[in-house]
C-alpha positions as CSV (number, residue, x, y, z in Angstrom):
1,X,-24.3,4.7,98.7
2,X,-22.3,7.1,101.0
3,X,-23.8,10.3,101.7
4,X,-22.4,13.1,99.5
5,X,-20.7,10.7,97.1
6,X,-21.6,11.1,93.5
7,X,-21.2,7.2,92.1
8,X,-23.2,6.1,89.7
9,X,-25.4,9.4,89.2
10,X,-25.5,11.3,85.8
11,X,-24.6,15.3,85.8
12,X,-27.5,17.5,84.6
13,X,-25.3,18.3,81.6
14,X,-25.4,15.1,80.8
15,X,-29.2,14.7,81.5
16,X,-29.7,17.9,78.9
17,X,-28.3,15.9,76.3
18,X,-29.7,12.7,77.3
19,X,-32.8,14.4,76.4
20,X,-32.1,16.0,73.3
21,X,-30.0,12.5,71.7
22,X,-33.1,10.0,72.7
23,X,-36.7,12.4,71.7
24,X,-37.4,13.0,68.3
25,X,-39.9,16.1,67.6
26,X,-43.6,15.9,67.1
27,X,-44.5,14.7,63.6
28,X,-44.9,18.0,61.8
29,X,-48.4,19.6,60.6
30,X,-49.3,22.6,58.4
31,X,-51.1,25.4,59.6
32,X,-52.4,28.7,58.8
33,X,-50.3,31.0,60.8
34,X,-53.4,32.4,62.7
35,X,-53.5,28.8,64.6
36,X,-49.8,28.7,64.8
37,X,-48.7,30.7,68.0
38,X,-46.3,29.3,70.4
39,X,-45.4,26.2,68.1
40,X,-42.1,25.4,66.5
41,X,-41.1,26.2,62.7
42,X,-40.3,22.7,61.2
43,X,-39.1,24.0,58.1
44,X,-37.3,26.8,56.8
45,X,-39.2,30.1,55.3
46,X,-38.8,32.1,52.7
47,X,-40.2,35.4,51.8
48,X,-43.3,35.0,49.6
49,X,-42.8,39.1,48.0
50,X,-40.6,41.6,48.6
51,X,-40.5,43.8,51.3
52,X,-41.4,46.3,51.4
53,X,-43.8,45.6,48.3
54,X,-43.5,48.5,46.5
55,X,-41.2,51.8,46.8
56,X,-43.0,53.8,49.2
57,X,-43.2,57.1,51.3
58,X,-41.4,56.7,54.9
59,X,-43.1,60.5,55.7
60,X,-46.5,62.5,55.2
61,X,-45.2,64.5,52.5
62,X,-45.0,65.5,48.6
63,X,-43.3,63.1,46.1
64,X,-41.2,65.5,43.6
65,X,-38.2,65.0,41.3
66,X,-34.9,65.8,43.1
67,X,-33.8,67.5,39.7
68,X,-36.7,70.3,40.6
69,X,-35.3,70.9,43.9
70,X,-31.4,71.3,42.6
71,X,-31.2,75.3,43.4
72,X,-34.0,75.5,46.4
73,X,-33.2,77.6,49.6
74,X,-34.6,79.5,51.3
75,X,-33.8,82.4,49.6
76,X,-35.0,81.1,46.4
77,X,-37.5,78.5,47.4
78,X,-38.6,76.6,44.5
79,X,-42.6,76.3,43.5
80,X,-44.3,73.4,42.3
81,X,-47.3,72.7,41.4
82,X,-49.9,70.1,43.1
83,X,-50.9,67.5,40.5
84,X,-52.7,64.7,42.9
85,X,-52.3,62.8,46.0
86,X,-52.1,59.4,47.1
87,X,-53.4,57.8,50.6
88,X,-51.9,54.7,51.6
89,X,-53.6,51.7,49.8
90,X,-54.0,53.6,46.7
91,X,-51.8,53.9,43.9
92,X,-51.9,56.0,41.0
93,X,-51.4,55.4,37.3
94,X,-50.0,59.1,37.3
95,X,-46.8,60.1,36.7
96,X,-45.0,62.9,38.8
97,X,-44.5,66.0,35.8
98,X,-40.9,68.1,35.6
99,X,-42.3,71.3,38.4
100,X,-44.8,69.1,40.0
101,X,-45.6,67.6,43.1
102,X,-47.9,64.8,44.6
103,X,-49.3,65.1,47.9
104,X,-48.8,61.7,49.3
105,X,-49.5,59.7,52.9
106,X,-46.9,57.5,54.9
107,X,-47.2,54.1,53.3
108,X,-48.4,55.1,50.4
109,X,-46.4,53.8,46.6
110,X,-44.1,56.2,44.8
111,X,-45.7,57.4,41.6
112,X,-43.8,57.4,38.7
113,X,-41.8,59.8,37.8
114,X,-41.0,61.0,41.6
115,X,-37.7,59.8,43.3
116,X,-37.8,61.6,46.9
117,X,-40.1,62.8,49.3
118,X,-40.4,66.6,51.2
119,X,-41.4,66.0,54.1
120,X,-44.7,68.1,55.3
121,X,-43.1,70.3,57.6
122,X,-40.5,71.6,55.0
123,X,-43.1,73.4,52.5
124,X,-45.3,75.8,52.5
125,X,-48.3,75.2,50.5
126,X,-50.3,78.0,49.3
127,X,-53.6,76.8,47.0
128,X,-52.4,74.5,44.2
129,X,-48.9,75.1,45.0
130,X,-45.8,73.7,47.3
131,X,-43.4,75.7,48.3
132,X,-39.4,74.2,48.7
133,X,-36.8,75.6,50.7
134,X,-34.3,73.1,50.2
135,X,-32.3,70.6,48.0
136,X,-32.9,66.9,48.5
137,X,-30.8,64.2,47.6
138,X,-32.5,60.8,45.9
139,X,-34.5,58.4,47.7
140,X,-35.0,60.9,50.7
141,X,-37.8,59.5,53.2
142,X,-38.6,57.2,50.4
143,X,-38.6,52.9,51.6
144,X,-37.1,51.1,47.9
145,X,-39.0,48.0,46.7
146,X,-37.0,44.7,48.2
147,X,-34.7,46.7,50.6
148,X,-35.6,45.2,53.8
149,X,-36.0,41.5,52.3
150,X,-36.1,40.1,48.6
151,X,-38.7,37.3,47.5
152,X,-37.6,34.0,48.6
153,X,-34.7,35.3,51.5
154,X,-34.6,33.0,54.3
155,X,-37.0,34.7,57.1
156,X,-36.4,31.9,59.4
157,X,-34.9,28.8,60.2
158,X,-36.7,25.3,61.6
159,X,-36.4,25.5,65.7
160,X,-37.6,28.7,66.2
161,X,-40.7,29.1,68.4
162,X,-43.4,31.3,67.3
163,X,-44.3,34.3,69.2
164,X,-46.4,37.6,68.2
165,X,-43.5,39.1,66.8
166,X,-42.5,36.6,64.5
167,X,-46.2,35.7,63.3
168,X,-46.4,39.6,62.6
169,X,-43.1,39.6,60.2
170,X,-44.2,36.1,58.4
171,X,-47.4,37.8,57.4
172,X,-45.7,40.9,56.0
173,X,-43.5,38.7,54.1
174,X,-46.7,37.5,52.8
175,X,-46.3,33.4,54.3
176,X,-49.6,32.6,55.0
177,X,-49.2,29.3,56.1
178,X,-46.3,26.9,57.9
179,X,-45.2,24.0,58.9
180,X,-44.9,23.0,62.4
181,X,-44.4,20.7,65.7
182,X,-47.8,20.9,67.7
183,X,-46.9,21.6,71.1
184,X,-46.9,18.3,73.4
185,X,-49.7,17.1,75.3
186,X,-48.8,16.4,78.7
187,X,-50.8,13.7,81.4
188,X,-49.8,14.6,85.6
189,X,-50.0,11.7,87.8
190,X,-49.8,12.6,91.6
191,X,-49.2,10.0,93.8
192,X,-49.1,9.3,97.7
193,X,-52.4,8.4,99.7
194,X,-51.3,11.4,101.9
195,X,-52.3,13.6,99.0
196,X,-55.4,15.6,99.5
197,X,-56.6,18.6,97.5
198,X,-56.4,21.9,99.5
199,X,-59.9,22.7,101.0
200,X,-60.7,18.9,102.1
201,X,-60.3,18.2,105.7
202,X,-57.5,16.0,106.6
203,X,-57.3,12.8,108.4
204,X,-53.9,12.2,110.7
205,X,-51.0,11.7,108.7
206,X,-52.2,13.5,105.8
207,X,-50.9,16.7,103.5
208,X,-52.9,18.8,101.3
209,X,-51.5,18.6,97.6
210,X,-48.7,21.2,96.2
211,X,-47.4,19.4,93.6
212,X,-50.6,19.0,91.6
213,X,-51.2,22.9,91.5
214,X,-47.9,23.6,91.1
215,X,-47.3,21.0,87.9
216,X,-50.9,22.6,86.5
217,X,-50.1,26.1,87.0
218,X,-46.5,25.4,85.5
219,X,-47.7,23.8,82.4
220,X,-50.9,26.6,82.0
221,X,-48.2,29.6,82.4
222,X,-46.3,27.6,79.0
223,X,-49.5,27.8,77.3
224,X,-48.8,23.4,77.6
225,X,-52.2,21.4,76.6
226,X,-53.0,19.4,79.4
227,X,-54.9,16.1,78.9
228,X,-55.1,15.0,82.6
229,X,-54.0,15.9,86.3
230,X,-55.0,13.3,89.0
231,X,-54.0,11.5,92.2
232,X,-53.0,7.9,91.4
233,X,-52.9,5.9,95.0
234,X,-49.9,4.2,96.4
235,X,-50.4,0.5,95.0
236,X,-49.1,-0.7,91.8
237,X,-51.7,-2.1,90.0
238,X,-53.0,1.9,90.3
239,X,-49.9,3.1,88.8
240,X,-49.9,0.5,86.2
241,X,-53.3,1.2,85.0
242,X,-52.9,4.8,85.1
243,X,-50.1,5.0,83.3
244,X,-50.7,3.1,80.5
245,X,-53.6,5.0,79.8
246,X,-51.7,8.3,80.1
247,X,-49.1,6.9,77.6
248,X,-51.4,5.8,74.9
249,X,-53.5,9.4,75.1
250,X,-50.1,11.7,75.4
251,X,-46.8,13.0,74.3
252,X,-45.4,13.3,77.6
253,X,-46.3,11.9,81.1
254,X,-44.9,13.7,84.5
255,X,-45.3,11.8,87.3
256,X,-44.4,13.2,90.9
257,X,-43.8,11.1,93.9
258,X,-43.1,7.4,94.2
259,X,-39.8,7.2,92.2
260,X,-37.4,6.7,94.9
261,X,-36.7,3.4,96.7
262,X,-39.3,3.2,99.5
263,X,-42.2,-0.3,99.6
264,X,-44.8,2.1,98.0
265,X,-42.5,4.0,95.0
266,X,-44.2,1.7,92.3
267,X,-43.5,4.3,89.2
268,X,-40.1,2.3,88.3
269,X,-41.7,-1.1,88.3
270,X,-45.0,0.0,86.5
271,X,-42.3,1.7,84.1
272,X,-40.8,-1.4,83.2
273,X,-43.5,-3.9,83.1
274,X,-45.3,-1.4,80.4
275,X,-41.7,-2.2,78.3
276,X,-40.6,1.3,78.8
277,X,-36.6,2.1,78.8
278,X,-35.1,3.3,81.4
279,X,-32.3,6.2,80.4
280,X,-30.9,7.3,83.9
281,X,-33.0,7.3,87.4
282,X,-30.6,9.4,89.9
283,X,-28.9,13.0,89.5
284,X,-25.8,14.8,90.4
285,X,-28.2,17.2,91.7
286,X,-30.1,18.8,94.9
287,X,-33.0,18.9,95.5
288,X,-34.4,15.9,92.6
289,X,-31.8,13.0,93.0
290,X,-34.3,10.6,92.0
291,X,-35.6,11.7,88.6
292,X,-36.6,8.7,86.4
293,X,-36.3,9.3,82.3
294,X,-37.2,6.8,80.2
295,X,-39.3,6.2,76.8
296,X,-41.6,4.2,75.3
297,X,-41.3,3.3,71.9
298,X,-45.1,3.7,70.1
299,X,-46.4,4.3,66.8
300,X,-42.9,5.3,65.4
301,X,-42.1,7.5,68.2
302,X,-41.0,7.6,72.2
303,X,-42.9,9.0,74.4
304,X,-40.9,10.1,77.6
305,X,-41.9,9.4,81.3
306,X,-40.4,12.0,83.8
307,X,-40.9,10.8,86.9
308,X,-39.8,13.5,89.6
309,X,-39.6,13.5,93.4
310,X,-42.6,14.0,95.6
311,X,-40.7,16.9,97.5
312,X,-42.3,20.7,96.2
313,X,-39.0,22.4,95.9
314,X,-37.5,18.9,94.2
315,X,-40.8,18.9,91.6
316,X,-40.2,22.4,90.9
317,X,-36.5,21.7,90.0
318,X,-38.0,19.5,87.7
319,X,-39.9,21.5,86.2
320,X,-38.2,24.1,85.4
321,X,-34.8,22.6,84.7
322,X,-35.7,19.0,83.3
323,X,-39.2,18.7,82.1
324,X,-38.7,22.4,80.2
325,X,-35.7,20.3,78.2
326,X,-37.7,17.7,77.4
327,X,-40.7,19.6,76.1
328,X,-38.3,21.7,73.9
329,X,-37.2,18.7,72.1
330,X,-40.7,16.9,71.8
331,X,-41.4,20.4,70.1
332,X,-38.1,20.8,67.8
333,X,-37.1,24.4,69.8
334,X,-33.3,24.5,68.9
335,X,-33.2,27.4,71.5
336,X,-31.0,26.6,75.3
337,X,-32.8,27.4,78.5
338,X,-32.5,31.4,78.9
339,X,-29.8,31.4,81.3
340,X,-28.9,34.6,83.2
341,X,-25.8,35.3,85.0
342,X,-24.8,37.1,88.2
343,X,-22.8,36.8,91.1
344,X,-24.0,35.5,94.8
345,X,-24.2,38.1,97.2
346,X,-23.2,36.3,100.2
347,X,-22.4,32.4,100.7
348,X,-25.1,29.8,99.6
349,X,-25.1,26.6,101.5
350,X,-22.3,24.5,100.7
351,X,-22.1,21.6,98.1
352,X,-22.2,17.8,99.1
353,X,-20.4,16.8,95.6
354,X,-24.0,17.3,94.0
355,X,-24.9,20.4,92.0
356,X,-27.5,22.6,93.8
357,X,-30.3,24.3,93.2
358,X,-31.5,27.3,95.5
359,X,-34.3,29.6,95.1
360,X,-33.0,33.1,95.2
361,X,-33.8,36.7,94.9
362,X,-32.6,38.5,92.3
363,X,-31.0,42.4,93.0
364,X,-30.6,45.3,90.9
365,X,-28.4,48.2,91.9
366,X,-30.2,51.1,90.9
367,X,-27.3,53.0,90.4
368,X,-24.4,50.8,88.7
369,X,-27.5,48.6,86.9
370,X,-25.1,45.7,88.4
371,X,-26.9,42.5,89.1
372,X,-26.8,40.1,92.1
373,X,-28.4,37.1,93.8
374,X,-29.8,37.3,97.2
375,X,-30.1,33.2,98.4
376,X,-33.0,32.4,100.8
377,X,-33.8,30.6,103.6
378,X,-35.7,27.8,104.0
379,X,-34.3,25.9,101.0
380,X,-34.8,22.3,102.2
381,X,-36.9,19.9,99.4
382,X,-39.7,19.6,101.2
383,X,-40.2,23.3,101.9
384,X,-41.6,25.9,99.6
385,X,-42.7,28.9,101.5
386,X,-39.4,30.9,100.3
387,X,-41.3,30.9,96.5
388,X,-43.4,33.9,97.7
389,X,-39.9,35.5,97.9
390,X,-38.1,33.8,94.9
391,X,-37.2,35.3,91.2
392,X,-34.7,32.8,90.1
393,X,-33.7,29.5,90.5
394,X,-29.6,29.3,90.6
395,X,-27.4,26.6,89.3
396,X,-24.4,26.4,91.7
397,X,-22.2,23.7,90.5
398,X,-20.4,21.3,93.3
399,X,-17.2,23.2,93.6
400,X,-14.9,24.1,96.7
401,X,-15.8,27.9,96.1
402,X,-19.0,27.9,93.4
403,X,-20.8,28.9,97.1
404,X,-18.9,31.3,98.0
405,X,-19.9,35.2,97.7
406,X,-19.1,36.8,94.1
407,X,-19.2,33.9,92.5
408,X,-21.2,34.1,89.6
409,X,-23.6,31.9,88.9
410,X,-26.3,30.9,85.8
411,X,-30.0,30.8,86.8
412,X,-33.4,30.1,85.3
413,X,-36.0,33.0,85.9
414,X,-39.1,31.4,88.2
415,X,-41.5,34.5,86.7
């Protein structure tokens, strides 16, 4: 193939949805919503009460009956006298008296009788009685039973991702339980006989190993359970055993290195003599041309191999961009990647009829709040010293003038 030609390689749009039409999500389990952070919703939920439960105080204050408070100014303030109060978490079985008052807490239920609240800091309370200097309307500072949601409203629909926010609002609604998609386990096979860890000493011709800190530390920063990262060597009988066993003990294998067309790539071949299917193998797309996708078909379900390129900056492209897709439908997450949008600063490098991808800074003006992208140096595959520097990660489609300055372009944030 020609250099900068484009034949026979898929787009990344097209990878996205390869992805999404070929993986079905996790078989779904029911948990208590205490174990359930970080996993997908795999059915809808409903309120189990109303909310709020009960009509309750918004304020510190005194419930009364607006009729009492008709003619109160502060001319004419209007007395009342204190019959009770009510903390939050109690109720009361007492009803609010014509030219009474109830001292009652934030939070607290609406006794009978009472239909608004006086705030504290509008009395003035002498002994046993309250003081009014003003006419309230109805419902003042007072939260009605159901306002906010009814028993049985939708709270949420299947695809969403849980976070702390939205475990907080299913347990005020009163859902003690759900039913999710776990999150996927996920096997790392490194390969290359160059590969060392960092800290060995190094014979001639060998490379302390980026790809396996940066896959781990990837996966760890998703919260992603991790069953296995190791260094496979550069024969295929390795590759075969290895992966085999990371396919029958996972929900999704990575591999990194060894997918391109050199004597020692051997992930492709093991890949088909386990009976996996291939879906694509080469990208409209720099750095990560080779990227193999395929599935194997086990207990019901696919399991997906992603085999990315040995190059840093190439792995972290996959990462971030393909491997992130992937995971998100393994896990049911109807959400898109959180793109961001701004224009390029100054020229990027130009296209070769592939889409790009080049670690940038991103820039804030102060004053206008207008944001930018600042592209680095230093971008080539194998090269990864610029992520020290780096925010984002910047689509730039292959276009005559996508490169160019004010150009605005998506990207994927890196932190």
């Amino acid at each position: 193939m020609a250099r900068g030609t484009t034949q026979g390689l898929l787009s990344v749009a097209d990878a996205l949805v390869t992805y999404r039409r070929v993986l079905a999500p996790l078989p779904a389990q029911e948990l208590p919503i205490e174990a359930a952070l970080g996993q997908v919703l795999a059915e809808t939920v409903r309120a189990a009460v109303d909310l709020p439960l009960f009509d309750q105080s918004a304020v510190d204050g005194y419930a009364v009956r607006s009729e009492d408070l008709q003619r109160a100014s502060p001319q004419r303030p209007v007395a009342l006298t204190l019959s009770g109060e009510i903390p939050a978490g109690q109720s009361t079985a007492r009803a609010v008296a014509p030219g009474c008052a109830m001292r009652i807490l934030t939070g607290a239920p609406v006794p009978a009788g009472a239909d608004t609240i006086v705030r504290q800091e509008w009395v003035v309370r002498e002994g046993g009685v309250v003081r009014v200097e003003r006419a309230l309307a109805p419902v003042t500072d007072l939260r009605l039973r159901g306002e906010e949601l009814r028993r049985g409203a939708v709270l949420a629909d299947p695809g969403l991702r849980l976070d702390p926010g939205r475990l907080a609002a299913l347990a005020m609604a009163g859902v003690s339980r759900v039913k999710v998609h776990p999150r996927a386990r996920v096997t790392v096979l490194v390969t290359g006989d160059e590969v060392k860890p960092v800290g060995e000493l190094l014979a001639p011709g060998q490379i302390f190993d980026a790809n396996g800190p940066l896959v781990r530390g990837w996966l760890a920063q998703r919260g992603q359970p991790l069953v296995r990262c190791c260094v496979v060597a550069d024969r295929f009988e390795n590759m075969c055993e290895a992966l085999a066993q990371a396919l029958d003990e996972s929900d999704a294998v990575i591999t990194t290195g060894g997918v391109s067309v050199g004597d020692r790539d051997h992930v492709p071949d093991a890949a088909e003599r386990l009976g996996l299917t291939r879906h694509f193998w080469k990208l409209a797309q720099k750095p990560g041309k080779p990227l193999w996708f395929g599935t194997r078909t086990q207990a019901g379900r696919s399991i997906p191999l992603i085999g990315l390129p040995g190059n840093p900056a190439a792995v972290l492209v996959g990462l971030v961009v393909h491997v992130a897709a992937v995971i998100r439908a393994l896990e049911g997450e109807d959400a898109e990647p959180e793109w961001g949008y701004a224009a390029l600063q100054e020229d990027a490098m130009p296209a070769d009829q592939r889409d790009q991808w080049l670690r940038m800074q991103l820039r804030t003006d102060p004053l206008s709040g207008t944001a930018t992208l600042a592209p680095l140096p230093r971008q080539a595959s194998h090269m990864l010293s610029n992520m020290m520097a780096a925010d984002v990660l910047a689509w730039v489609p292959a276009s005559e003038e996508a490169w160019r300055a004010g150009s605005v372009v998506r990207w994927l944030a890196l932190r």
